[in-house]
C-alpha positions as CSV (number, residue, x, y, z in Angstrom):
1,X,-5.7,-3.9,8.5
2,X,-6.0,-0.5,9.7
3,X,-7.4,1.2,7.1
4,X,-11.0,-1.4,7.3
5,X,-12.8,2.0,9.0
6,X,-12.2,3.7,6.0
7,X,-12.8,1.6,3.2
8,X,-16.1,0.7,5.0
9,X,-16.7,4.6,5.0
10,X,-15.5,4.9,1.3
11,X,-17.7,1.8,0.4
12,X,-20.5,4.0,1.8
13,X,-20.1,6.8,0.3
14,X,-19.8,4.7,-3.6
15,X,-22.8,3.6,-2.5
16,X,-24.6,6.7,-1.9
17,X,-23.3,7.7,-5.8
18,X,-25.1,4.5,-7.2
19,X,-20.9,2.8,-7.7
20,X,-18.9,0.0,-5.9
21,X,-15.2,0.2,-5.3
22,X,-14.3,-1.7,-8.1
23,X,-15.2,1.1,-10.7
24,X,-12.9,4.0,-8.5
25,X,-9.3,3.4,-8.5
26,X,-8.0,2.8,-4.5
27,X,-4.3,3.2,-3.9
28,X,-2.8,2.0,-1.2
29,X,0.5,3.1,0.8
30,X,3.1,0.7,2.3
31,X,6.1,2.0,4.5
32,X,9.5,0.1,4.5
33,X,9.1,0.1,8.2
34,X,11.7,-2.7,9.8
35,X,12.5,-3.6,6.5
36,X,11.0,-7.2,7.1
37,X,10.2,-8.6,3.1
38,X,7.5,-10.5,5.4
39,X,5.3,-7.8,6.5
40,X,5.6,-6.2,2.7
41,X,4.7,-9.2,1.7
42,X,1.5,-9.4,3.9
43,X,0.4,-5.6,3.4
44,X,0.6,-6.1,-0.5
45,X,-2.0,-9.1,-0.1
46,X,-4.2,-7.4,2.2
47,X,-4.3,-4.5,-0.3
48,X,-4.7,-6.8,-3.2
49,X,-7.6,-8.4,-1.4
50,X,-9.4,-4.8,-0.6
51,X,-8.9,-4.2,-4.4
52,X,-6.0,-2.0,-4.4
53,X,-5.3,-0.4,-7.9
54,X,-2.3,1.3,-6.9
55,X,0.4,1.2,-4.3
56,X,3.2,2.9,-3.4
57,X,6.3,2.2,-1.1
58,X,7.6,4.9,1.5
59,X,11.0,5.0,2.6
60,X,11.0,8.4,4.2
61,X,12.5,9.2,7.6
62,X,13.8,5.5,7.9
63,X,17.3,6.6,8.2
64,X,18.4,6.2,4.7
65,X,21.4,9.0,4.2
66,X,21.3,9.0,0.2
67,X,19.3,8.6,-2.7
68,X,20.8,5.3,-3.4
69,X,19.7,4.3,-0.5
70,X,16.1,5.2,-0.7
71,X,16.5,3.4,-4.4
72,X,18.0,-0.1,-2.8
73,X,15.1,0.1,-0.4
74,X,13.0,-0.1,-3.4
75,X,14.3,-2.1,-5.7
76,X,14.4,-5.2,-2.6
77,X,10.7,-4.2,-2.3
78,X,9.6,-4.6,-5.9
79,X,12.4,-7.9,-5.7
80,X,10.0,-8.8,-2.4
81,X,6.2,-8.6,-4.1
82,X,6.7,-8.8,-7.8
């Protein structure tokens, strides 16, 4: 996971306010990518697993032409991980 560097820094700086990251709210970001369900899939866990509270899916600049598009993408996301 690429983000481990940061939540080690944010886990430090909790610390230094007396609070652990499961009393702040962490949302993480997923991009549509390839579009492989597979690596959704696997980002979802690793975020579930680092306490993730929130998450959003991007599907900017991946070549989608209309807002339909953009809201297929999603909907075959949420389909994916819910």
């Amino acid at each position: 996971m690429e983000a481990k560097p940061a939540l080690a820094q944010l886990d430090r700086f909790l610390e230094q306010a007396g609070r652990t990251r499961s009393q702040v709210g962490l949302e993480a970001r997923i991009s549509y990518d390839s579009g492989d369900p597979r690596l959704w899939e696997a980002a979802v866990h690793e975020w579930q697993e680092a306490g993730a509270t929130h998450l959003s899916f991007n599907t900017m600049s991946k070549g989608f032409k209309t807002p339909q598009e953009h809201i297929q993408a999603i909907q075959r996301f949420a389909a994916t991980v819910l």
